[in-house]
TINU-739644 format. One record per residue (C-alpha): residue in three letters; x, y, z. Coordinates in nm, 2 decimals. Each point is the difference from the previous one (the first is absolute). Layout:
# residues N
<rec residu="ALA" east="X" north="Y" up="Z"/>
...
END
This chain:
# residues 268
<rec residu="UNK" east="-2.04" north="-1.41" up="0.23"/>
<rec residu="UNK" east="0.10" north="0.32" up="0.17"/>
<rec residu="UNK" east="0.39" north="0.09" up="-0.01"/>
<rec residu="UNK" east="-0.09" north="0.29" up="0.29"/>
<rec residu="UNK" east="0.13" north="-0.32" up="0.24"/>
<rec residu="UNK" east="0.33" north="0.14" up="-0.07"/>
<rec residu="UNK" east="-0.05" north="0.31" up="0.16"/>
<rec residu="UNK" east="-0.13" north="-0.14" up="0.34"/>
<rec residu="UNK" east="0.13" north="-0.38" up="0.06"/>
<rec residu="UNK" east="0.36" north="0.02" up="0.19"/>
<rec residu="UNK" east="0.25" north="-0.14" up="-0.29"/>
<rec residu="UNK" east="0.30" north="-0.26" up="0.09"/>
<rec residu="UNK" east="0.28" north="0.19" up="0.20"/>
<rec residu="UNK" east="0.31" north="0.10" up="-0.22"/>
<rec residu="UNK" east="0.35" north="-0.17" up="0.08"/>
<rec residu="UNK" east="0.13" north="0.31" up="0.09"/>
<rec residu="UNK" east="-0.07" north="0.42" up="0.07"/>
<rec residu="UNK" east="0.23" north="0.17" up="-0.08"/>
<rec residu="UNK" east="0.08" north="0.31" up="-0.01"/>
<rec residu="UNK" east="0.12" north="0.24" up="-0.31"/>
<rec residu="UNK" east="0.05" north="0.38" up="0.17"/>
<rec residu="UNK" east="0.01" north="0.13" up="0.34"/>
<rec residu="UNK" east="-0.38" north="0.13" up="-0.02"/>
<rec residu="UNK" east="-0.27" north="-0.23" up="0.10"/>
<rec residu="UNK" east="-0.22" north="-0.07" up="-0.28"/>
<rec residu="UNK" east="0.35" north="-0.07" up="-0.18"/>
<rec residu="UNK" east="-0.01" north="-0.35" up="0.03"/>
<rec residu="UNK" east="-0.07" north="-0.30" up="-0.22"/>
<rec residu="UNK" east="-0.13" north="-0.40" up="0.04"/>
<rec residu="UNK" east="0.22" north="-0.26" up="-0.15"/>
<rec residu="UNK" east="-0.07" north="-0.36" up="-0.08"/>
<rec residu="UNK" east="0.28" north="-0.23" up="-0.19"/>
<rec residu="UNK" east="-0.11" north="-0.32" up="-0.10"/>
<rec residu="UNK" east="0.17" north="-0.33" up="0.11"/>
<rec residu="UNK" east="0.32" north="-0.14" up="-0.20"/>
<rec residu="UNK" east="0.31" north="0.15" up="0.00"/>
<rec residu="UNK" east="-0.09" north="0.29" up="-0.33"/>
<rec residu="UNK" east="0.10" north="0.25" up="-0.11"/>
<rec residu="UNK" east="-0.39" north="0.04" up="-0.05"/>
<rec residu="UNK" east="-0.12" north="0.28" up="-0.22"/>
<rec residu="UNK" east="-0.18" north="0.26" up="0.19"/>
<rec residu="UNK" east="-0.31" north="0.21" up="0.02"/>
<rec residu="UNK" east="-0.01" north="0.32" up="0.11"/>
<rec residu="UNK" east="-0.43" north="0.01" up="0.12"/>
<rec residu="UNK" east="-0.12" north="0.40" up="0.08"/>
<rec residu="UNK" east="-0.36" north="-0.03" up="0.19"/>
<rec residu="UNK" east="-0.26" north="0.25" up="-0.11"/>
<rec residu="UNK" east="-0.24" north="0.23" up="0.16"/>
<rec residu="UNK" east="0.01" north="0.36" up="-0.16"/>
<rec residu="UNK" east="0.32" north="0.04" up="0.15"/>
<rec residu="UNK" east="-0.17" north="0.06" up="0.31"/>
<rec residu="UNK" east="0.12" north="-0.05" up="0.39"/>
<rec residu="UNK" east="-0.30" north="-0.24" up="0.05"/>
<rec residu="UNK" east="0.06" north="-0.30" up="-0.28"/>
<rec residu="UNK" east="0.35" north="-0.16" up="0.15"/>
<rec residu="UNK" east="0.18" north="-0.32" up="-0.20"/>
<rec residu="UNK" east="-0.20" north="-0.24" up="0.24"/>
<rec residu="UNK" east="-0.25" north="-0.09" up="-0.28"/>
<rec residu="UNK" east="0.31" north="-0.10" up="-0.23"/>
<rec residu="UNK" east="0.13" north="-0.25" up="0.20"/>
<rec residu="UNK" east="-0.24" north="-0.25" up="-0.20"/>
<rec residu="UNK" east="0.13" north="0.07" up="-0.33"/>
<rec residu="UNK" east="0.37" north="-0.01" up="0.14"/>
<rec residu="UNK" east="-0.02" north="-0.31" up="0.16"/>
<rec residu="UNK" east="-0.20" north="-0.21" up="-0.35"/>
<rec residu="UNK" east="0.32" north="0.19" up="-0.21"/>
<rec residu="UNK" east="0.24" north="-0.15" up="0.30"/>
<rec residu="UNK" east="-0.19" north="-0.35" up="-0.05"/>
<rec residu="UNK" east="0.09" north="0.04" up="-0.36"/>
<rec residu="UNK" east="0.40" north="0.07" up="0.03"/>
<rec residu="UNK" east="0.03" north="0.37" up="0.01"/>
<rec residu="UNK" east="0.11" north="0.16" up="0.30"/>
<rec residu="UNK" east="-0.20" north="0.30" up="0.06"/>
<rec residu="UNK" east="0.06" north="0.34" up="0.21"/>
<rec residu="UNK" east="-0.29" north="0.15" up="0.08"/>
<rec residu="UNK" east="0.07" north="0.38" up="0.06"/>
<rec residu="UNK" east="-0.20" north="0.23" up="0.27"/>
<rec residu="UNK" east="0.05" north="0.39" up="-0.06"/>
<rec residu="UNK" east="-0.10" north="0.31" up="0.14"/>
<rec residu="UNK" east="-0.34" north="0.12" up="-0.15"/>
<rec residu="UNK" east="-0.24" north="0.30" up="0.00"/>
<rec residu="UNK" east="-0.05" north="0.04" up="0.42"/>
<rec residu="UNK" east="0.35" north="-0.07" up="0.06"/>
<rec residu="UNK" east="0.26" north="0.23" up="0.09"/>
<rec residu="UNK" east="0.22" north="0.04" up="-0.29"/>
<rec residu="UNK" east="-0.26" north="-0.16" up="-0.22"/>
<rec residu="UNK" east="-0.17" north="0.07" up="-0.33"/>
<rec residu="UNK" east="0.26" north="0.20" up="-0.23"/>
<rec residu="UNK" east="0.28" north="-0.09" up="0.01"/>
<rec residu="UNK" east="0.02" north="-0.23" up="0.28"/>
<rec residu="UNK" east="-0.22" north="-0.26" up="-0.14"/>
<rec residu="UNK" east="0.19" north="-0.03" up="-0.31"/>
<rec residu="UNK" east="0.34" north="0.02" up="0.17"/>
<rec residu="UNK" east="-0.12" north="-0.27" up="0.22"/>
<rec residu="UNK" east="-0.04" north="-0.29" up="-0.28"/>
<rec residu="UNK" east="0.31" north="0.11" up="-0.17"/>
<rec residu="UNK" east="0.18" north="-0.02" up="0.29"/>
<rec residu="UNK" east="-0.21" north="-0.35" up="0.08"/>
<rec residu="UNK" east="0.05" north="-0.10" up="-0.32"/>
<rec residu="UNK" east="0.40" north="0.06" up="0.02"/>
<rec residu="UNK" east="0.05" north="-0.16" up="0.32"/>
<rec residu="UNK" east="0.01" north="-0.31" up="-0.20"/>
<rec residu="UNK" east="0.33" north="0.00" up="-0.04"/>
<rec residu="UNK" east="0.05" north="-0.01" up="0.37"/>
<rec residu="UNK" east="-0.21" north="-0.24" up="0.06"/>
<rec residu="UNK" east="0.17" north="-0.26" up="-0.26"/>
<rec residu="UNK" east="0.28" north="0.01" up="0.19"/>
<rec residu="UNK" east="-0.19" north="-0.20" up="0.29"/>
<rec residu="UNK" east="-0.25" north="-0.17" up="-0.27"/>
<rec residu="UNK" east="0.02" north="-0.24" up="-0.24"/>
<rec residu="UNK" east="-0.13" north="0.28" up="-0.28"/>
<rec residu="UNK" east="0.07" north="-0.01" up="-0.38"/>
<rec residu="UNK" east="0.01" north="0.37" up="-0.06"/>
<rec residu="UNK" east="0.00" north="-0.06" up="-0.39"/>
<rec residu="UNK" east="-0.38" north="-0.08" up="0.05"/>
<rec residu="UNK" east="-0.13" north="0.24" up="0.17"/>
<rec residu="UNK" east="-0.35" north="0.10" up="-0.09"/>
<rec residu="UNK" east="-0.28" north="0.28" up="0.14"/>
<rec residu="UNK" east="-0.35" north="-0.08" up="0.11"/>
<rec residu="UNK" east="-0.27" north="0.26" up="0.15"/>
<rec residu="UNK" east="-0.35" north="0.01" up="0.03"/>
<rec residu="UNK" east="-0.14" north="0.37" up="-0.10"/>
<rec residu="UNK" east="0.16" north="0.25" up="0.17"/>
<rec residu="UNK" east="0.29" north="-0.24" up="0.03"/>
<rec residu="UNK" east="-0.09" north="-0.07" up="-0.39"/>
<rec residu="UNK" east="0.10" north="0.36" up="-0.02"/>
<rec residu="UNK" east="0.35" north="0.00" up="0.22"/>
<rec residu="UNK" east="0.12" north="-0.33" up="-0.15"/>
<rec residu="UNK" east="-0.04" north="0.15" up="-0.37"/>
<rec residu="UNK" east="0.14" north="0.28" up="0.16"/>
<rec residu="UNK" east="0.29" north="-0.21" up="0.13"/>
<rec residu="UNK" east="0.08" north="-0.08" up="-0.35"/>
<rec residu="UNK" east="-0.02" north="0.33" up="-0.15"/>
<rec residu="UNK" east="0.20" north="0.15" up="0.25"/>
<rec residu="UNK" east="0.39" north="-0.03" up="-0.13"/>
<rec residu="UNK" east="-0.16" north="0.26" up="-0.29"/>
<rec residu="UNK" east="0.01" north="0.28" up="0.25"/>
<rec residu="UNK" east="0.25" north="0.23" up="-0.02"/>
<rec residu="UNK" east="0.30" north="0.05" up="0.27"/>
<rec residu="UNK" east="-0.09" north="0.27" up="0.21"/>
<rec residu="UNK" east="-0.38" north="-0.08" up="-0.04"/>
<rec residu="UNK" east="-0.11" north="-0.02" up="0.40"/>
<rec residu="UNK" east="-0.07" north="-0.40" up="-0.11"/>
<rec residu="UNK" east="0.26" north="-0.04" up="-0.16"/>
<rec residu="UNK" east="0.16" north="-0.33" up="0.16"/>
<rec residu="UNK" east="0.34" north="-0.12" up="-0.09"/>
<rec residu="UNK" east="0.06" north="-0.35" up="-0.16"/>
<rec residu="UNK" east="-0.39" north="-0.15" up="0.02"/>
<rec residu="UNK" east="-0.01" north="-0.30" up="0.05"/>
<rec residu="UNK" east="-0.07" north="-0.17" up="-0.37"/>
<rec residu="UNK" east="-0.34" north="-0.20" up="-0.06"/>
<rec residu="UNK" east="-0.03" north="-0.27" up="-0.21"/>
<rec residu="UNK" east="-0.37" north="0.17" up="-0.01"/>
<rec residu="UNK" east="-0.33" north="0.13" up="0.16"/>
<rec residu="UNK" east="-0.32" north="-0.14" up="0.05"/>
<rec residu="UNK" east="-0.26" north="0.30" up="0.08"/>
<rec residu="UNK" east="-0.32" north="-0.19" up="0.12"/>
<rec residu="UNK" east="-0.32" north="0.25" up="-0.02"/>
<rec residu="UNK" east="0.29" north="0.29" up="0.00"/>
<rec residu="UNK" east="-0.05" north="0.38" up="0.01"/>
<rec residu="UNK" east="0.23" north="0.04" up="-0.25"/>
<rec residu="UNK" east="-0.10" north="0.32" up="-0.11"/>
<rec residu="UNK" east="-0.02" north="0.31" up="0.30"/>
<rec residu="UNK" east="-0.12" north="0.27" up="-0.24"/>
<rec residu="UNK" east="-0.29" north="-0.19" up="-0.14"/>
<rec residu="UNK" east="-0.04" north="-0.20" up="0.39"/>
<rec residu="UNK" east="-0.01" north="0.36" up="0.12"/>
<rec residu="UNK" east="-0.21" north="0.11" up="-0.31"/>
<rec residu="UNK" east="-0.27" north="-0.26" up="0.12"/>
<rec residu="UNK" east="0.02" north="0.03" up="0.37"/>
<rec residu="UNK" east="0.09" north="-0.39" up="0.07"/>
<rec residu="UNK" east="0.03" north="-0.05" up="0.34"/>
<rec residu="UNK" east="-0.21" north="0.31" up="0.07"/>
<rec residu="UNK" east="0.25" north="0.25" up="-0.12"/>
<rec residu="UNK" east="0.28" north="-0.16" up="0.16"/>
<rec residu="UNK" east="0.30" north="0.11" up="-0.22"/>
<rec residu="UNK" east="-0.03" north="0.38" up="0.07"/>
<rec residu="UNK" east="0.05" north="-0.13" up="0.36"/>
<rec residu="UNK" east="0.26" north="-0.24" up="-0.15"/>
<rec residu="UNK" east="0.22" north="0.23" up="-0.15"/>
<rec residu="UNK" east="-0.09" north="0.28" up="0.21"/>
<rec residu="UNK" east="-0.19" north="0.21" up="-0.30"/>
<rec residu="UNK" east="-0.16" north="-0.03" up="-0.34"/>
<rec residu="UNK" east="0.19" north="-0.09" up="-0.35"/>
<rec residu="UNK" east="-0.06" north="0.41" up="-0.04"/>
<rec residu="UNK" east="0.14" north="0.12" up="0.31"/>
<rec residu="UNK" east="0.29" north="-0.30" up="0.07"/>
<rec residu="UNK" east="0.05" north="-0.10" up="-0.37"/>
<rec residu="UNK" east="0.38" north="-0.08" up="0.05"/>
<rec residu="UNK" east="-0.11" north="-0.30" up="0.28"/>
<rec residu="UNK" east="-0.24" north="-0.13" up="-0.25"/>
<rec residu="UNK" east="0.28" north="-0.01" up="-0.25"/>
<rec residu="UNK" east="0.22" north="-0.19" up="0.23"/>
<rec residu="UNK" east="-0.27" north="-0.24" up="0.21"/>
<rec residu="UNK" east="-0.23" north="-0.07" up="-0.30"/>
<rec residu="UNK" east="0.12" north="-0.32" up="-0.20"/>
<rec residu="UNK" east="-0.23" north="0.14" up="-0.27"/>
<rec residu="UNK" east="0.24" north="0.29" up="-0.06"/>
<rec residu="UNK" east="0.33" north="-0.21" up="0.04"/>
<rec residu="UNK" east="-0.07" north="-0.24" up="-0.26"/>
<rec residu="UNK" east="0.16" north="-0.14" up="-0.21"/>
<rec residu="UNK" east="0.07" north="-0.18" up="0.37"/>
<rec residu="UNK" east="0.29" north="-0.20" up="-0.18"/>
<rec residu="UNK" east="-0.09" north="-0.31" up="0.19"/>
<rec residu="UNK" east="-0.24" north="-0.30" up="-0.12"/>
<rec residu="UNK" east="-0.33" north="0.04" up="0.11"/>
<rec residu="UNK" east="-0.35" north="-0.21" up="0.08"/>
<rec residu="UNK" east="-0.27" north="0.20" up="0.10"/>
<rec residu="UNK" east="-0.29" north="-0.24" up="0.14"/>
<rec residu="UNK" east="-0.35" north="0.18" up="0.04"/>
<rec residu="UNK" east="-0.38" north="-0.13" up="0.05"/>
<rec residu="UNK" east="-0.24" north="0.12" up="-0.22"/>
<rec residu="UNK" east="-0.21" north="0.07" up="0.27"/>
<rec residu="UNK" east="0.20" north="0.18" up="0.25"/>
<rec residu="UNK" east="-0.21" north="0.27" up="0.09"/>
<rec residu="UNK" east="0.31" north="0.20" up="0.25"/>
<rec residu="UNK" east="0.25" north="0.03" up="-0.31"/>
<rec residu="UNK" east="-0.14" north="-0.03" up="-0.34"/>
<rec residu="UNK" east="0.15" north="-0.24" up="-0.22"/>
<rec residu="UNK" east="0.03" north="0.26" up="-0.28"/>
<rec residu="UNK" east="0.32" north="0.16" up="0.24"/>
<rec residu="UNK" east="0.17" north="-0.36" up="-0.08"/>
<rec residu="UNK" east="-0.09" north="-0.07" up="-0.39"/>
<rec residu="UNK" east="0.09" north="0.42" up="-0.09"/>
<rec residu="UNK" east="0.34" north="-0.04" up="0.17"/>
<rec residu="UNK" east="0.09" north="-0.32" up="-0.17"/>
<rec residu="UNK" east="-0.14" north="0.13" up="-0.32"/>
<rec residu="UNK" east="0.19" north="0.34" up="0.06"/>
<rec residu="UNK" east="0.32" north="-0.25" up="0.14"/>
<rec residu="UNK" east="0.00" north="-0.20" up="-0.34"/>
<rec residu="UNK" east="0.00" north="0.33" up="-0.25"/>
<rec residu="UNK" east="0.33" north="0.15" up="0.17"/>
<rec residu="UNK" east="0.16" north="-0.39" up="0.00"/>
<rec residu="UNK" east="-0.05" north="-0.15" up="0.32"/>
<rec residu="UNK" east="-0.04" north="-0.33" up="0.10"/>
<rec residu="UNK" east="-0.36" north="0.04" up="0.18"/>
<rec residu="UNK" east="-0.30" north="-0.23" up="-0.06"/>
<rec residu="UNK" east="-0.35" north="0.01" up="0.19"/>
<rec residu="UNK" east="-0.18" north="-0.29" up="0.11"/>
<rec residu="UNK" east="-0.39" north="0.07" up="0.07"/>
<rec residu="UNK" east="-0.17" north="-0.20" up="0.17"/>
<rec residu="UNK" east="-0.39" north="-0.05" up="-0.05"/>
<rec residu="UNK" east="-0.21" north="0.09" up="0.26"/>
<rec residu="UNK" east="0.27" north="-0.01" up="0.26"/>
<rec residu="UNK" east="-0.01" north="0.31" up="0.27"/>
<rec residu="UNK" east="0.30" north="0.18" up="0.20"/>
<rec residu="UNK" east="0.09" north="-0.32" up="0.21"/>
<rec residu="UNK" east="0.00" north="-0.29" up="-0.17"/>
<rec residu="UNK" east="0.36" north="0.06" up="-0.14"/>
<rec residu="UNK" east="0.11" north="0.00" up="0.37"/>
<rec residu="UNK" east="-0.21" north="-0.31" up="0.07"/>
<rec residu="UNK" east="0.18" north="-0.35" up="-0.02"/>
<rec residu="UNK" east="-0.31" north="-0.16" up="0.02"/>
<rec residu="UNK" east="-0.19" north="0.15" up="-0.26"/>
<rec residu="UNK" east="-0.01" north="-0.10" up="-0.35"/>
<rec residu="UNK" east="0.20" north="0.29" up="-0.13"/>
<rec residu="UNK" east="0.31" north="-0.07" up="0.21"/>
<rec residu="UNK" east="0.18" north="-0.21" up="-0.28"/>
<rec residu="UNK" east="0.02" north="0.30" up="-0.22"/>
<rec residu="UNK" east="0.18" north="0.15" up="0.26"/>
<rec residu="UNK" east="0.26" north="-0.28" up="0.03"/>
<rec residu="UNK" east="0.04" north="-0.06" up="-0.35"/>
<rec residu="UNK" east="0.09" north="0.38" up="-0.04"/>
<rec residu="UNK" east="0.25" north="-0.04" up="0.25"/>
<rec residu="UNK" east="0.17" north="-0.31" up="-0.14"/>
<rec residu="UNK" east="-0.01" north="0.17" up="-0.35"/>
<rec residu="UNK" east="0.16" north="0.28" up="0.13"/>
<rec residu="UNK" east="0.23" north="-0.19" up="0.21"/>
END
């Protein structure tokens, strides 16, 4: 069974879109499920290379079977590489600020803010670990963000959780110089602060899920960083999946789904 049906069937419209910032990618999809909560929440980041071309349409199907399971879920948009503004540091300051406006929205929403956990698919693999490495930069780093909102944890599925070694291999056909505006030699600084690789320990329980046969982000970027995660004390495990490609772990349908929900629930 493919799992590319994500990518091109129309998924069920979210409750609401709403948006997060003033700019117009800065928005983000939210569905609550029924009963009167709070319900824990999900924060989903789409994938796509962090390019202007993949949008958070294709998430919709994961958001709405983790809605159908209890856990309200905000799915953020962002600018991206092709956008004004986007790439460094837009992109980044996008999900934080996505991310944060949680708190706003709680206020309208039944939203249990104590159980908040991250979800992305690889480039959002990468900005959700991000997400939870982020309270480790220091105040007056041009990330820096005041008072992040806490995670109970992050899920990377398929993540690029590594830019020096994503940029190393050319993933995405060379994407991150154009992500970060420059290679680790020339912009080593933005590497240090956008790469979750270089932030850990990320200080925040992790479960990295990865195919065995993904073949866009090798499944040796998950298993290093969790095995690099464990030896300066995080809370990081890696669950591989055999013979699973890049989109199963954003498929509801396929048979590698409930190793995505389980993670969540562990987490949660």
């Amino acid at each position: 069974m493919s799992s590319m049906w994500v990518l091109e069937t129309p998924a069920p419209a979210a409750d609401a879109r709403i948006a997060y910032g003033a700019e117009p990618h800065q928005f983000g999809d939210l569905r609550v499920p029924a009963g009167p909560g709070p319900h824990p929440v999900v924060v989903v980041v789409h994938g796509g290379f962090w390019r202007a071309k993949y949008g958070l349409e294709h998430a919709g199907h994961l958001c709405a079977d983790l809605t159908a399971r209890g856990f309200a879920t905000w799915s953020l948009e962002y600018r991206r590489v092709g956008h004004e503004g986007g790439g460094w540091p837009g992109t980044l300051e996008d999900v934080g600020q996505g991310a944060d406006f949680l708190r706003t929205l709680a206020q309208a929403h039944a939203l249990d803010l104590s159980r908040v956990v991250a979800l992305g698919h690889s480039a959002g693999g990468h900005l959700v670990a991000w997400l939870a490495a982020r309270h480790r930069l220091p105040s007056g780093h041009v990330l820096h963000g005041e008072a992040p909102l806490p995670l109970r944890g992050v899920v990377p599925l398929a993540g690029v959780v590594d830019l020096a070694r994503a940029f190393a291999h050319r993933l995405g056909d060379g994407i991150v110089e154009t992500f970060l505006g420059g290679t680790p030699a020339s912009v080593p600084e933005r590497y240090r602060g956008a790469s979750p690789a270089a932030l850990q320990p990320l200080g925040v329980p992790q479960v990295l899920v990865h195919g065995t046969a993904d073949d866009t982000v090798p499944v040796l970027m998950s298993e290093d960083f969790c095995a690099r995660g464990r030896e300066l004390g995080d809370d990081v495990r890696c669950v591989t999946l055999p013979g699973a490609g890049h989109f199963e772990v954003i498929d509801p349908r396929s048979r590698e789904w409930p190793h995505v929900v389980a993670a969540v629930q562990a987490l949660m």
